[in-house]
C-alpha positions in Angstrom: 101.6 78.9 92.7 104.2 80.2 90.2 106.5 82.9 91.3 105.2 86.6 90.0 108.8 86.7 87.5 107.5 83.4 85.5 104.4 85.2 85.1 105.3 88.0 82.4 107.1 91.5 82.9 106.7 93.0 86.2 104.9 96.6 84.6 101.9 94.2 83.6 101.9 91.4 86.4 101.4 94.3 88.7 98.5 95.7 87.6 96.3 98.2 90.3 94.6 94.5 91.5 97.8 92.9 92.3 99.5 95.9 93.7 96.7 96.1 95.8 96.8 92.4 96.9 100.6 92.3 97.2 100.7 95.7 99.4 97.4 94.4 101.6 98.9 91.2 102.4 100.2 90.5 105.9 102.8 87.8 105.2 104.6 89.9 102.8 104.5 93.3 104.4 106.4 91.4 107.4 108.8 89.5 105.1 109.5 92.9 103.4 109.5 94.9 106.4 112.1 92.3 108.1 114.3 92.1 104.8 114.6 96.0 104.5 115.5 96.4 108.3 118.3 93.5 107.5 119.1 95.6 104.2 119.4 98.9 106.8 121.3 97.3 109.0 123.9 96.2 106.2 124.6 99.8 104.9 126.1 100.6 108.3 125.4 104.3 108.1 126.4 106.9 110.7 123.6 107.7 113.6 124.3 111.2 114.0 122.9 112.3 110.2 120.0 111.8 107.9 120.8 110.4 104.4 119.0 110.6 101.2 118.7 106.7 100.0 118.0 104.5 97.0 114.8 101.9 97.4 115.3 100.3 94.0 112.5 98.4 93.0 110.4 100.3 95.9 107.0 98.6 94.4 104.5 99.9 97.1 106.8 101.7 99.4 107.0 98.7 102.2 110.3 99.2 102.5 111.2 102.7 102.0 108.8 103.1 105.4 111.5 101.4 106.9 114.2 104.1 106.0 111.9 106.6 106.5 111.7 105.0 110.1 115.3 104.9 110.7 115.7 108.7 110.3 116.1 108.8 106.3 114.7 110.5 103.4 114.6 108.1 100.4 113.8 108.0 96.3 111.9 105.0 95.4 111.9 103.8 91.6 110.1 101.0 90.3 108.8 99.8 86.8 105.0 99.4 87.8 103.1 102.1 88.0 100.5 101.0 89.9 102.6 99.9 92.6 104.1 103.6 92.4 100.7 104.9 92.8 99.9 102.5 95.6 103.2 103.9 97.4 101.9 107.6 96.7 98.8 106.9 98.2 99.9 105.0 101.7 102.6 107.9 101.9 100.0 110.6 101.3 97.9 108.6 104.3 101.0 109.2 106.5 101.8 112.3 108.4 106.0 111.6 108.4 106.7 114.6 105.8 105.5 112.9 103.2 107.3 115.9 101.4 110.6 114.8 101.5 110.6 111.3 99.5 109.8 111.1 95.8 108.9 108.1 92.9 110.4 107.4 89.8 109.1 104.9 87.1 112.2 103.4 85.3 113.3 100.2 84.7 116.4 99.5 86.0 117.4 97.3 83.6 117.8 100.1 81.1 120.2 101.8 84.5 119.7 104.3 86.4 119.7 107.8 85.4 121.3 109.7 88.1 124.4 111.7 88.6 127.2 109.6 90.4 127.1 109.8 94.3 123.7 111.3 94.6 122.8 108.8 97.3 123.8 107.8 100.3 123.2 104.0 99.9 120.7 101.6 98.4 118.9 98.9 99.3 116.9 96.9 97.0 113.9 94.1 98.3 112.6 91.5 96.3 113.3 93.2 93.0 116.8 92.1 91.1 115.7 89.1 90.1 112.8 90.1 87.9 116.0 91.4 85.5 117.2 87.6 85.0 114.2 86.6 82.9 113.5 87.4 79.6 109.8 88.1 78.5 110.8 88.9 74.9 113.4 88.0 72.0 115.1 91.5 72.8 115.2 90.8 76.0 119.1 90.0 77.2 119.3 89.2 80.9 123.0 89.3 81.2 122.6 92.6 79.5 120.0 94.0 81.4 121.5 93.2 84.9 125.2 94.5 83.3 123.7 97.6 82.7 122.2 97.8 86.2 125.5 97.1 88.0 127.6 99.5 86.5 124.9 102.0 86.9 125.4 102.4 90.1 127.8 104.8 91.0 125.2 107.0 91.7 125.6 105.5 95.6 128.2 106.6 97.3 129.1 104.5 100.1 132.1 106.6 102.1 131.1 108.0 105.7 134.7 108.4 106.6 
């Protein structure tokens, strides 16, 4: 089986089937579960206040749940929208506020769009690497992931 990036741009490999199948199955929702807590864990943030946080690449939401569960509010963007609308409807399922966390469809290849140090942190789960593959002549990988990095300063990172 061929990894999902060799397959074509990620807006049309995941389509409302595979969103479906990639959210439903059990092996990944643990590996994505496991590598968002790990990604928590690695921001370091302060216990005694709730942050507003960054899932970049949020797909269906698998790991925002984990902020969520940690006590934080968090702004998921992603390129597919029907893995946005798969995250929309397992949040509208839950009873957790469901108020206080948002989508965005960009690519974040293009950057992201926000003012600098609008977030608390970011984490970012099975998602970067999609931007070092090209799936047209216009597309520049090393361009694509520059533009990325330098956009973002909208994390801030100080808890000082």
């Amino acid at each position: 089986m061929s990894k999902p990036e060799y397959q074509g741009p990620p807006e049309e490999y995941y389509n409302e089937k595979e969103a479906r199948k990639y959210t439903s199955n059990s092996r990944i929702q643990q590996i994505q579960v496991d590598l968002a807590q790990r990604a928590y864990d690695l921001l370091e943030l302060p216990k005694d206040a709730h942050r507003l946080l960054l899932d970049i690449g949020c797909g269906s939401g698998l790991s925002g749940e984990v902020l969520e569960q940690n006590g934080h509010n968090w702004i998921g963007v992603d390129i597919s929208r029907a893995m946005l609308d798969v995250a929309k409807e397992r949040l509208e399922d839950e009873v957790n506020q469901p108020e206080m966390n948002d989508f965005v469809q960009l690519d974040m290849g293009a950057g992201l769009p926000f003012q600098a140090a609008v977030f608390d942190g970011a984490i970012s789960i099975s998602a970067i690497q999609w931007l070092c593959h090209s799936n047209s002549k216009r597309d520049n990988p090393q361009k694509r992931l520059l533009k990325f990095f330098e956009s973002l300063f909208c994390v801030s990172f100080s808890f000082s």
